[in-house]
TILUM-896340 format. One line per 5 residues: their letters; for each residue x, y, z of C-alpha. Coordinates in pm, whole numbers, plus 50000, padded with zeros to 5 digits. Layout:
// TILUM-896340
A	X:Y:Z; ...
This chain:
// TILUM-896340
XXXXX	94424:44657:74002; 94121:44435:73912; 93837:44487:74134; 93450:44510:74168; 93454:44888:74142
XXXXX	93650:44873:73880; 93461:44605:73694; 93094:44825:73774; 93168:45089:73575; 93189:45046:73200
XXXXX	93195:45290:72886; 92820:45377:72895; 92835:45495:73259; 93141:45800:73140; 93032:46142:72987
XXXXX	93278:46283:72782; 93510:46519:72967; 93439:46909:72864; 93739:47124:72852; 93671:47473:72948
XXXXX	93851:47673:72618; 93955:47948:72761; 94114:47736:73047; 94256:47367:72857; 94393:47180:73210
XXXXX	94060:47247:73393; 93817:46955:73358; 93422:47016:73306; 93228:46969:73657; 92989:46750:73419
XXXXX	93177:46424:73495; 92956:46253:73718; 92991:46209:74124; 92927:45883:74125; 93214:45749:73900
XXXXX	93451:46001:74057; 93317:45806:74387; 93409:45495:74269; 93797:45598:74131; 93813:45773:74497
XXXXX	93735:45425:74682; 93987:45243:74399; 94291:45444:74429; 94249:45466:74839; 94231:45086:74852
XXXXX	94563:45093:74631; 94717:45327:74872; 94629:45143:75195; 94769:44800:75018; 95088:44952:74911
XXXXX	95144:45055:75260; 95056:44741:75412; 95288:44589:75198; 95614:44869:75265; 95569:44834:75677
XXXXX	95550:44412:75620; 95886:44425:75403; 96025:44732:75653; 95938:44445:75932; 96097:44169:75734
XXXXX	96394:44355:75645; 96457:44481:76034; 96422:44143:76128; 96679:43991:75857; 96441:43749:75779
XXXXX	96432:43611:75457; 96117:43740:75240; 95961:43442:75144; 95959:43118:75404; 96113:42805:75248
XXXXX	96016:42481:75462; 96309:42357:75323; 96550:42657:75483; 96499:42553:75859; 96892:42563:75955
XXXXX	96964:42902:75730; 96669:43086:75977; 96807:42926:76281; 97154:43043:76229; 97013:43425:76126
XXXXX	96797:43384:76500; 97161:43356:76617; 97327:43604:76503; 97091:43875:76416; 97122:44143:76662
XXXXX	96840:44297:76893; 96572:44564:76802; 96597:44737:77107; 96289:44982:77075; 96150:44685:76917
XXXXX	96177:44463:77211; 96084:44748:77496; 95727:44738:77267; 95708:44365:77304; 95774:44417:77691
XXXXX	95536:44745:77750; 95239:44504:77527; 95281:44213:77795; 95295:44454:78032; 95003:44634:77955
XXXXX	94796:44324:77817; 94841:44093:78190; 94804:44142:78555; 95157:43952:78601; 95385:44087:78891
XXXXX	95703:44147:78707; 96036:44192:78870; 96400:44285:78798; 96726:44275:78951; 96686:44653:79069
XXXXX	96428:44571:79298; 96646:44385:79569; 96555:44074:79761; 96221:43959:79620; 96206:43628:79759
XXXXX	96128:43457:80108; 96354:43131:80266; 96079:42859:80392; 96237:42751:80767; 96590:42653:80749
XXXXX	96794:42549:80532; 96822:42158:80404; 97136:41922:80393; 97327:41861:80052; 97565:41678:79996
XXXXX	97877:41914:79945; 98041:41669:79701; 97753:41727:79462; 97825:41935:79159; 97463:42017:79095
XXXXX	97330:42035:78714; 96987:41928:78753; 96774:41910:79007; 96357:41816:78980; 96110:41686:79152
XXXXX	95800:41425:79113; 95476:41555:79248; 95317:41203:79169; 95549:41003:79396; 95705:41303:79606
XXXXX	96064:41199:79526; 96353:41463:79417; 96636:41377:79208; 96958:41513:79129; 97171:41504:78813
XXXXX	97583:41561:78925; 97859:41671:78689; 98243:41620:78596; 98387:41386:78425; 98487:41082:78657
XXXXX	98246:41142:78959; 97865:41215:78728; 97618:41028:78899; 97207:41009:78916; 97100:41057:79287
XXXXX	96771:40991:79496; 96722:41268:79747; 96484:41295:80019; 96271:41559:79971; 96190:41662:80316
XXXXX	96537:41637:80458; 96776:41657:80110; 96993:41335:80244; 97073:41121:79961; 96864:40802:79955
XXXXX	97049:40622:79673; 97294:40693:79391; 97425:40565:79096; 97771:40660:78932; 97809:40721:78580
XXXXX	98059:40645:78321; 98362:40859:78326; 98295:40943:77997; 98039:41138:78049; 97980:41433:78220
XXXXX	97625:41506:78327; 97419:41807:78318; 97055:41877:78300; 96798:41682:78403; 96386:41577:78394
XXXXX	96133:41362:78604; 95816:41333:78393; 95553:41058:78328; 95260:40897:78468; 95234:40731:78801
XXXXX	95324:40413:78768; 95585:40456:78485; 95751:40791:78581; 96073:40827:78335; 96361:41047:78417
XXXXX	96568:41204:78090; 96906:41343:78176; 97128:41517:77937; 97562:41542:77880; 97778:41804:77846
XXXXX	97976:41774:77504; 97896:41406:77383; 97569:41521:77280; 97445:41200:77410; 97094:41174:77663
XXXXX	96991:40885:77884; 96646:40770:77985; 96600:40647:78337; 96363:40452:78534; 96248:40723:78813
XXXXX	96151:40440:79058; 96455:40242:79016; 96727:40497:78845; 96770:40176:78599; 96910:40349:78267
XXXXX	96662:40249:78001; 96747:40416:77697; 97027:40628:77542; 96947:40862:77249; 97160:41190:77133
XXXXX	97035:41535:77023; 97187:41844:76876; 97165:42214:76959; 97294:42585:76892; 97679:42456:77042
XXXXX	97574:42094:77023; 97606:42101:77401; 97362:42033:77677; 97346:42204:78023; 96992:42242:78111
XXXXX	96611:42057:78031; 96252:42097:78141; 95924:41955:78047; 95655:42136:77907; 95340:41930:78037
XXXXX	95116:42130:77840; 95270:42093:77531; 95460:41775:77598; 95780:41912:77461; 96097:41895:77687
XXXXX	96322:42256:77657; 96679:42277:77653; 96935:42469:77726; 97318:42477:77602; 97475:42786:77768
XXXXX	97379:43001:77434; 97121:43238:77433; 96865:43005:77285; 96597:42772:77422; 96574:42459:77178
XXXXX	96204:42279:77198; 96244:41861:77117; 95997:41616:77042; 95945:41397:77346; 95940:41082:77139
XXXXX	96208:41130:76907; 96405:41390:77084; 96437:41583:76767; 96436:41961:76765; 96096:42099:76678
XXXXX	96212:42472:76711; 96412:42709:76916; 96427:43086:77021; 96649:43358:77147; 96579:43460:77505
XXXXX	96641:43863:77537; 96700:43978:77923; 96503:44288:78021; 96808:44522:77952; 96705:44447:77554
XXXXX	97001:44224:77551; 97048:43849:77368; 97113:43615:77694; 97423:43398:77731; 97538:43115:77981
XXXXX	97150:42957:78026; 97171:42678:78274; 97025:42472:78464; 96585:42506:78392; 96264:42450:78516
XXXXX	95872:42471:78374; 95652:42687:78607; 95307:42740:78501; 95360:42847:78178; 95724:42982:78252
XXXXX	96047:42849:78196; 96274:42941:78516; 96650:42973:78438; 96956:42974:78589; 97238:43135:78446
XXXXX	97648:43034:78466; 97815:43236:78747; 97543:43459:78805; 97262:43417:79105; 96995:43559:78915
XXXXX	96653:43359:78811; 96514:43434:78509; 96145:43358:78441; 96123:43319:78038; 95764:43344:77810
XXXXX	95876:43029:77623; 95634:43155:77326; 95833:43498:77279; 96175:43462:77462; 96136:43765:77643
XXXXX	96229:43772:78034; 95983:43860:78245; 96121:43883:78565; 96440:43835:78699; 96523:43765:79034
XXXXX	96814:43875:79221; 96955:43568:79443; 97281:43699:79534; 97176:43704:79911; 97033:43385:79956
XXXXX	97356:43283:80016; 97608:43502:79927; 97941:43462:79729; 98170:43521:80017; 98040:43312:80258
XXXXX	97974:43011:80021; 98371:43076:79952; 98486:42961:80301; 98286:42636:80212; 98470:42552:79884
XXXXX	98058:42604:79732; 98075:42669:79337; 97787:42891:79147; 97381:42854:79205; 97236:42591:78977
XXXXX	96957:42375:79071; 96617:42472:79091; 96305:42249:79091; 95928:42300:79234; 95811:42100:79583
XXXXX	95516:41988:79665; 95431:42350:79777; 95271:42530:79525; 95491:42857:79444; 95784:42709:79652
XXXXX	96104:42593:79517; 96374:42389:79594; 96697:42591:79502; 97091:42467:79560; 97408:42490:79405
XXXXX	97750:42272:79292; 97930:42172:79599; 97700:42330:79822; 97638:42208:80183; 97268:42357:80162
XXXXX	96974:42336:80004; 96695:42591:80070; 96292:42613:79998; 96245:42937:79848; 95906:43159:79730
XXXX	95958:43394:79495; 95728:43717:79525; 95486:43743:79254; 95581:43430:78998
């Protein structure tokens, strides 16, 4: 190692080393304090790099990241996110640091009903097999995206009362899933996503006029669920893996994507229908009534709600209702609009502490 100690002391500054004669490996005390100093300061500074350097590689290597980052190498690191498994002591750190470093209420499934109904329950229409649901603060209108292959549609709802103000069918070709209201006032855009043709529409939110078409890729090169990141300006996705893929609004390309890891330490699977709560992504997940409330910047779930009594499996049964999935805000701060395919109900729900 090259370094400013090293290069401050030079021949002159050494006194040659006396060796006792009566004892040849013991060195004279004559060698002066100041150079011995110096070596002292070298070699620790050696030591501390070295073992920077073996806990960065340990990291790398736990990970199964490759050492050096290659621009170039985007898919090779997104397939290793995919199928590297989970650090659990690794991610219980990551959990106990947010923890410890925010004031944020968390919750889990253990900790029972942790939400609150707002008045009674709203009409849906039971024909609906709800993948998206959102909602327009700007012109207070809620939308609806419906699924299968034959009867996907776009729908108006009211917002106050859930009827359906006005639909439009879609071709049977398609079967809808996810979708987004964003925009300004004036020119609010809706962007809806399909199940397998990996093919998106953009709509007129005012109209429900279908103004663009583009397509997109993804983990299973599926789509099931989309929000909008208003901070960013990045719309999420989800495609029933355990990944959230980031796109470009403009060109719908993906810009990233991460694994989400539920707050047993495991990967997530079956992520469905979304939505973007101040800062948090809010998730629904395939045959489960459970809401998930993702960081979007480390994947890690937060909370996780328990919905299974909202309305519960086997009364939703006798009604021919399918799984939860739909969830949007309202106009109500911390109150959202919640529903599920073929249900005859739609409710306004808070949930404690998000």
């Amino acid at each position: 190692m090259n370094t400013s100690s090293e290069k401050s002391i030079g021949r002159e500054d050494m006194e040659p080393m006396q060796i006792d004669s009566e004892n040849p490996n013991s060195h004279d005390k004559s060698t002066p304090k100041s150079f011995r100093f110096k070596m002292c300061i070298v070699v620790g500074a050696a030591v501390v790099i070295l073992a920077i350097a073996s806990v960065v590689t340990q990291r790398k290597i736990r990970s199964n990241q490759p050492l050096e980052t290659d621009p170039d190498n985007n898919k090779e690191k997104q397939s290793t996110l995919e199928t590297d498994p989970v650090d659990i002591e690794e991610i219980s750190d990551l959990i106990e640091g947010d923890e410890q470093q925010t004031d944020n209420f968390f919750v889990s499934k253990e900790d029972g009903v942790m939400f609150e109904t707002i008045g009674d329950f709203m009409y849906h229409d039971k024909s609906h097999f709800t993948q998206g649901l959102t909602y327009s603060r700007i012109s207070d209108s809620l939308f609806e995206s419906n699924g299968l292959y034959g009867s996907s549609s776009v729908c108006k709802l009211d917002p106050t009362t859930g009827e359906n103000i006005k639909c439009v069918g879609m071709d049977q070709n398609y079967f809808a899933e996810g979708m987004q209201v964003y925009g300004k006032a004036g020119s609010e855009r809706m962007i809806q996503i399909t199940w397998k043709e990996k093919t998106g529409f953009i709509y007129d939110a005012s109209t429900l006029d279908l103004l663009d078409t583009f397509t997109f890729s993804s983990t299973r090169n599926e789509g099931w669920g989309i929000c909008h990141d208003d901070k960013r300006n990045e719309f999420i996705m989800s495609d029933g893996s355990e990944n959230l893929h980031f796109l470009n609004m403009e060109s719908f390309e993906e810009i990233r994507r991460i694994p989400i890891v539920r707050k047993n330490g495991q990967r997530a699977r079956n992520i469905n229908e979304l939505e973007y709560v101040n800062g948090r992504v809010l998730a629904n997940v395939w045959y489960e009534d459970v809401i998930l409330v993702i960081n979007p910047e480390t994947g890690l779930c937060e909370s996780e709600y328990d919905m299974s009594t909202l309305w519960p499996q086997q009364e939703r049964r006798k009604y021919g209702a399918d799984v939860l999935n739909g969830i949007s805000v309202s106009k109500e701060d911390g109150v959202l609009y919640i529903t599920g395919k073929k249900w005859n109900r739609m409710f306004k729900v808070y949930l404690k502490g998000l």
